[in-house]
ZAVEX-732912 format. One line per field, with one value per residue (C-alpha): residue number from 1; x, y, z; residue in one letter. Coordinates in steps of 0.05 Angstrom, whole numbers, padded with zeros to 5 digits. Layout:
<nodes>
k <- NUM/...
xx <- X/...
yy <- Y/...
zz <- Z/...
r <- a/...
</nodes>
This chain:
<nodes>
k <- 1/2/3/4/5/6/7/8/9/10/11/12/13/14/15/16/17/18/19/20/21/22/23/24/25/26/27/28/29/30/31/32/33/34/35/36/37/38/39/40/41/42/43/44/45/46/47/48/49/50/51/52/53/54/55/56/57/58/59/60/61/62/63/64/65/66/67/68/69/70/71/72/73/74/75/76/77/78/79/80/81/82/83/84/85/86/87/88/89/90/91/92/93/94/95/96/97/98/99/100/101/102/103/104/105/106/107/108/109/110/111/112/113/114/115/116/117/118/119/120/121/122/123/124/125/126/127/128/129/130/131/132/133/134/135/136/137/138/139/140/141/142/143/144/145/146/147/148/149/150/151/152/153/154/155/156/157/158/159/160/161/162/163/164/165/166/167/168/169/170/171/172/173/174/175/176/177/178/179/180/181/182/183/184/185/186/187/188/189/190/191/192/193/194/195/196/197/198/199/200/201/202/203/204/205/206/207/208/209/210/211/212/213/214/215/216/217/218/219/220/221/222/223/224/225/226/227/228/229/230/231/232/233/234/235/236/237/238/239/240/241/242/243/244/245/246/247/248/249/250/251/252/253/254/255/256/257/258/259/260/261/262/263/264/265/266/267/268/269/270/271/272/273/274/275/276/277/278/279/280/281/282/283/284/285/286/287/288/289/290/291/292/293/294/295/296/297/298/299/300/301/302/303/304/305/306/307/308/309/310/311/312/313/314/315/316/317/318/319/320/321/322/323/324/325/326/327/328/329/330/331/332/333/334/335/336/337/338/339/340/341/342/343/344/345
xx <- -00639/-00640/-00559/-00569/-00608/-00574/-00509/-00547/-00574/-00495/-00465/-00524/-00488/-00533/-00525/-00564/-00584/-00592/-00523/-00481/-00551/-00533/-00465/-00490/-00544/-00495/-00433/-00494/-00510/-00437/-00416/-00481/-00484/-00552/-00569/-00611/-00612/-00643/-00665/-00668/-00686/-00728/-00713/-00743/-00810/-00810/-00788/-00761/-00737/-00745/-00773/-00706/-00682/-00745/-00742/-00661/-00680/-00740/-00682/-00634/-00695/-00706/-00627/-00620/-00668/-00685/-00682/-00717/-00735/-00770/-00788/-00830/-00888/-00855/-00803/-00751/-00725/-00700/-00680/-00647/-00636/-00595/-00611/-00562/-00547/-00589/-00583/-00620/-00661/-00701/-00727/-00732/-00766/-00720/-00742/-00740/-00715/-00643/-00615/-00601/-00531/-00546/-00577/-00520/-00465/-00485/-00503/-00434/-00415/-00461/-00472/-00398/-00418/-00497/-00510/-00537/-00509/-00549/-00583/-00632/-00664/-00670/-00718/-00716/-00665/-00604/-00566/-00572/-00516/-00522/-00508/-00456/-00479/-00489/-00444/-00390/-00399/-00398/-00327/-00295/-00329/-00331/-00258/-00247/-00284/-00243/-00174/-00200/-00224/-00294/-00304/-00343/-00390/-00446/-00415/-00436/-00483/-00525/-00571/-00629/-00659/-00650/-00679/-00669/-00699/-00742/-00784/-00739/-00760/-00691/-00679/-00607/-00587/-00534/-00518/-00456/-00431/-00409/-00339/-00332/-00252/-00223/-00158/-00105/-00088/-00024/-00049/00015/00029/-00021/00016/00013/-00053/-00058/-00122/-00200/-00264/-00334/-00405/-00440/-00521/-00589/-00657/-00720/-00672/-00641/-00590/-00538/-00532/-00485/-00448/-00431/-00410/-00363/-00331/-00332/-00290/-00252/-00226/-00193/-00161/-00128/-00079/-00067/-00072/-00092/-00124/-00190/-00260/-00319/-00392/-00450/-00511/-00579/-00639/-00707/-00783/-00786/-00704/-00705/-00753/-00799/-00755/-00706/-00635/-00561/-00494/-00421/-00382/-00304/-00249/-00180/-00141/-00072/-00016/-00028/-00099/-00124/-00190/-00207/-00265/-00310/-00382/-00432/-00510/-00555/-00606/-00667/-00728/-00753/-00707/-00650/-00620/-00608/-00546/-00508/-00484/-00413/-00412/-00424/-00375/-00323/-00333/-00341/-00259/-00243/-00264/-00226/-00166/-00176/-00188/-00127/-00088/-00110/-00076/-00083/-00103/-00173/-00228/-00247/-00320/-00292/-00250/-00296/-00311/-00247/-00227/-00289/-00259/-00207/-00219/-00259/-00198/-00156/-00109/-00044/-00030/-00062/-00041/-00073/-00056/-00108/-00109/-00142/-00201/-00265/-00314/-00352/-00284/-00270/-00339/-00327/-00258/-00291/-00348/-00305/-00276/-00327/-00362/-00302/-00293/-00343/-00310/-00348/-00374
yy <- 01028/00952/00945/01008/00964/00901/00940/00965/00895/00866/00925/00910/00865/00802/00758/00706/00698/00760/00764/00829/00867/00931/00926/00916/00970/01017/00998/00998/01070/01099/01063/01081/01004/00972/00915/00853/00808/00736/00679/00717/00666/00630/00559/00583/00572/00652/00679/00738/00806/00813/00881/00909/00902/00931/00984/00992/00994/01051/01089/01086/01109/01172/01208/01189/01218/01179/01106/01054/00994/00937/00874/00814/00798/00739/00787/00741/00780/00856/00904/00968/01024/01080/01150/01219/01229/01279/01287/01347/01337/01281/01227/01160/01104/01039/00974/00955/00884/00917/00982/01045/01032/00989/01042/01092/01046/01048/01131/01145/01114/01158/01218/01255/01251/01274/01333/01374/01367/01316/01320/01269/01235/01167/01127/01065/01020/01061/01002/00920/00867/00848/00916/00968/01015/01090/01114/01071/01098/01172/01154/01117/01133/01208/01220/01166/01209/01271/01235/01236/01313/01300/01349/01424/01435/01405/01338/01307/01249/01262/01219/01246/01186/01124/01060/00988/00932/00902/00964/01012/01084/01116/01174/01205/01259/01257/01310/01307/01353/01344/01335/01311/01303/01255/01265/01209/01181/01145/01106/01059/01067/01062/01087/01070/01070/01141/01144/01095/01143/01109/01108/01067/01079/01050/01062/01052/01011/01041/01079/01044/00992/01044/01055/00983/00969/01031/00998/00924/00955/00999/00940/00909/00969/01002/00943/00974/01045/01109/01159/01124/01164/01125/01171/01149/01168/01151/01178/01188/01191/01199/01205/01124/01102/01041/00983/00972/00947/00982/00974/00998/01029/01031/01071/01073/01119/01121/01172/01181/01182/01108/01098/01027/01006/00953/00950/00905/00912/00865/00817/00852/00846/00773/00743/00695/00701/00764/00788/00818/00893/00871/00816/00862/00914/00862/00830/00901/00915/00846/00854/00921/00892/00837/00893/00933/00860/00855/00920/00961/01034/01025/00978/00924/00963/01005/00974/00968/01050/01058/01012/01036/01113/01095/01069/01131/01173/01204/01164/01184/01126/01124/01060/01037/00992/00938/00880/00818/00831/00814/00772/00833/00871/00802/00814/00887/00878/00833/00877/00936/00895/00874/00937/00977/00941/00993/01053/01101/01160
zz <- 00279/00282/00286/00345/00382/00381/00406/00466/00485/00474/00526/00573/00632/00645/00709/00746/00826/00881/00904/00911/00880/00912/00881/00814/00808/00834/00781/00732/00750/00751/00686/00652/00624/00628/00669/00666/00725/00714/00766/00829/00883/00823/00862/00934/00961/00956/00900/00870/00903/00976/01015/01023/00949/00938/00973/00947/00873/00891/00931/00865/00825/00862/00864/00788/00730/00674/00696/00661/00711/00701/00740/00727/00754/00801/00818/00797/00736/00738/00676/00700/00648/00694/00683/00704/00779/00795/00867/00904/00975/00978/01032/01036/01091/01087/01091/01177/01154/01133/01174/01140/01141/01075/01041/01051/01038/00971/00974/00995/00924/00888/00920/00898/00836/00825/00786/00851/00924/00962/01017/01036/01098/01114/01158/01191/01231/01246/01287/01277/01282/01196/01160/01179/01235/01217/01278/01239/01174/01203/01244/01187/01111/01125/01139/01079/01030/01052/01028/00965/00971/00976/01035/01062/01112/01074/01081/01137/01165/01225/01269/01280/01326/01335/01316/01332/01307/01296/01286/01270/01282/01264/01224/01193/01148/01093/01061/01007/00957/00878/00865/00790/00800/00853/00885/00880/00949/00978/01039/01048/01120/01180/01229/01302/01346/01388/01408/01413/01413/01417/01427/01471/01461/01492/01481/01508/01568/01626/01622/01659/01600/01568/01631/01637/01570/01576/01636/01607/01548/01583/01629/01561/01522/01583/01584/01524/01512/01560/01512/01511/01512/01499/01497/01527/01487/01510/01475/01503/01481/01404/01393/01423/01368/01372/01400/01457/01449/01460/01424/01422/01360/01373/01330/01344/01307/01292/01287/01207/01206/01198/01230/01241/01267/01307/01327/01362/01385/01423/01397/01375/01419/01415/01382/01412/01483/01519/01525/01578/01568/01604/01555/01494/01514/01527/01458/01420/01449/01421/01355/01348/01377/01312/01275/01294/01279/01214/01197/01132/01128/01108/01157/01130/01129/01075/01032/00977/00978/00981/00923/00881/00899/00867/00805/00796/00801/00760/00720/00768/00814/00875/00927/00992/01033/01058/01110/01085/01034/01058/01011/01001/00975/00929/00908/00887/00855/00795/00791/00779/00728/00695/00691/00675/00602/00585/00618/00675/00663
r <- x/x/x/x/x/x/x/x/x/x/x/x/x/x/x/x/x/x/x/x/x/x/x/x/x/x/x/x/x/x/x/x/x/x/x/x/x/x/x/x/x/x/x/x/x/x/x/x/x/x/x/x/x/x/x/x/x/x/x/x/x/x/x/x/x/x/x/x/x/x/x/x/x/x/x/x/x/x/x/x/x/x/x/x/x/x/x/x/x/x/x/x/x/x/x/x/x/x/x/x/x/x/x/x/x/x/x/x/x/x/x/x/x/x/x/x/x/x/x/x/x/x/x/x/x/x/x/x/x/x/x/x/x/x/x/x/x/x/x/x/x/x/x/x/x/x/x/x/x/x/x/x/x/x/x/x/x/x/x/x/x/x/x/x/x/x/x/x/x/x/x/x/x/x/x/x/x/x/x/x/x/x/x/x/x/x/x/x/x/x/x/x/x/x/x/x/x/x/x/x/x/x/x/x/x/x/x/x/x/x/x/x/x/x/x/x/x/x/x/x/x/x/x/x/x/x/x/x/x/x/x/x/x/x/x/x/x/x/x/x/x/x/x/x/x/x/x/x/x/x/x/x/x/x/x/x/x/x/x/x/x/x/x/x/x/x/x/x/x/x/x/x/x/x/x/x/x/x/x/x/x/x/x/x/x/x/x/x/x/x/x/x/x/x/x/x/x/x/x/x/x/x/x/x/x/x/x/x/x/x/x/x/x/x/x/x/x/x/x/x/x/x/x/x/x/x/x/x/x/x/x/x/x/x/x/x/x/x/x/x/x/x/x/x/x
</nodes>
């Protein structure tokens, strides 16, 4: 019993500090490996796990069955035991300080491989300038998963309302079914750009906000292209949730199927200078234009699911080729090492 034990605490990762968190609880859960995470913030004035994290770890705790988690009473130290993916519908109100896009980053790891379809609603901030937007994960993670045959009707993410900070008020649907095997992929070749969709939204602001940002943008990327179609989407009474702002999500999509992607919303009410829906539209068509430079056939948004995908594969050889990793990607590629010493489930 004694020898059983002292082989469980040797497989169970350790690691100090708050970084990459999400990445590690979800790695933890896939591989099965225990995890114990030691000094997090110990040094600040504030210590330990923040609201978000928080809110993260409760979120991982209610699609799997089984977990064991434990946390300190300065928050600073966190034990996670992961139980089976167990899926099913369930809902969840986010933390307003991250949007929900951080949340379902991490869900769109999970959820192909629960034990029931999920389905699940999530509340809170659907659109900030730190975390991935969900407009962007719907255009670009979606039609990612599908590559790898993780596809149906039931998968599909769906905005209910929307909510900016710092408030919030947003609510989504994702719903994603179970597919045990992954197919391998061969992304080598982007292709040329054929076409840019968007979105540009307001609420709880007039309505001509998204009209001018469609124009500001639209007076960049017809130097450069003439299939352009950018939605204007403005919500009203409960739909606009319970703070004003607007913001722009761009995809261009290329003959093979690459969808890249760029995104950009104004400051949140309060906080620094306002800014100017020309100016916003006008920077959005920049950053995809830097985006489309960069090159690859995943966005630099999802080259982490996409690398994480594919280690979960099958063992043919699947390739993919990526512009320059983001720190985030880095990140992910020595996780998935680490982790992987111990095999996934």
């Amino acid at each position: 019993m004694a020898g059983g034990a002292a082989a469980g605490e040797a497989q169970c990762l350790s690691y100090a500090g708050c970084n990459f968190l999400r990445q590690r609880l979800v790695l933890s859960t896939l591989s099965g490996r225990p995890l114990k995470i030691r000094k997090i913030r110990a040094k600040e004035e504030d210590p330990g796990l923040r609201d978000f994290e928080a809110s993260f770890i409760r979120l991982i705790d209610k699609v799997t069955n089984g977990s064991r988690i434990e946390i300190n009473q300065t928050g600073t130290t966190l034990y996670y035991q992961p139980g089976l993916l167990h899926g099913g519908s369930l809902e969840h109100d986010c933390s307003p300080s991250r949007s929900i896009g951080y949340y379902l980053e991490s869900l769109l790891c999970l959820a192909p491989f629960m034990k029931h379809p999920l389905k699940i609603v999530l509340r809170g901030v659907t659109n900030d300038q730190v975390d991935p937007s969900v407009d962007v994960l719907k255009a670009t993670a979606l039609p990612l998963l599908k590559k790898f045959g993780i596809d149906g009707e039931s998968l599909e993410i769906k905005i209910n309302r929307r909510g900016m900070p710092p408030k919030g008020g947003g609510e989504i649907l994702f719903a994603c079914p179970v597919r045990k095997v992954l197919q391998p992929i061969q992304l080598t070749d982007p292709g040329k750009i054929k076409r840019i969709r968007g979105t540009a939204y307001s609420v709880r602001v007039s309505p001509q906000m998204a009209n001018r940002m469609v124009e500001s943008a639209r007076s960049i990327l017809n130097k450069f292209l003439p299939d352009i179609y950018i939605y204007t989407d403005h919500m009203k009474g409960l739909s606009s949730g319970k703070s004003p702002g607007f913001g722009m999500c761009l995809t261009a999509e290329t003959i093979n199927g690459t969808i890249l992607s760029a995104e950009l919303a104004s400051n949140p009410q309060g906080q620094g200078a306002a800014v100017l829906p020309e100016e916003l539209g006008q920077n959005c068509a920049k950053l995809l234009l830097e985006e489309v430079y960069r090159g690859g056939c995943v966005d630099s948004t999802n080259q982490s699911l996409a690398l994480l995908l594919m280690t979960l594969g099958q063992r043919d050889v699947s390739k993919v080729l990526l512009g320059p990793l983001s720190p985030y990607t880095t990140a992910s590629l020595w996780r998935n090492r680490k982790n992987s010493r111990g095999g996934f489930r």
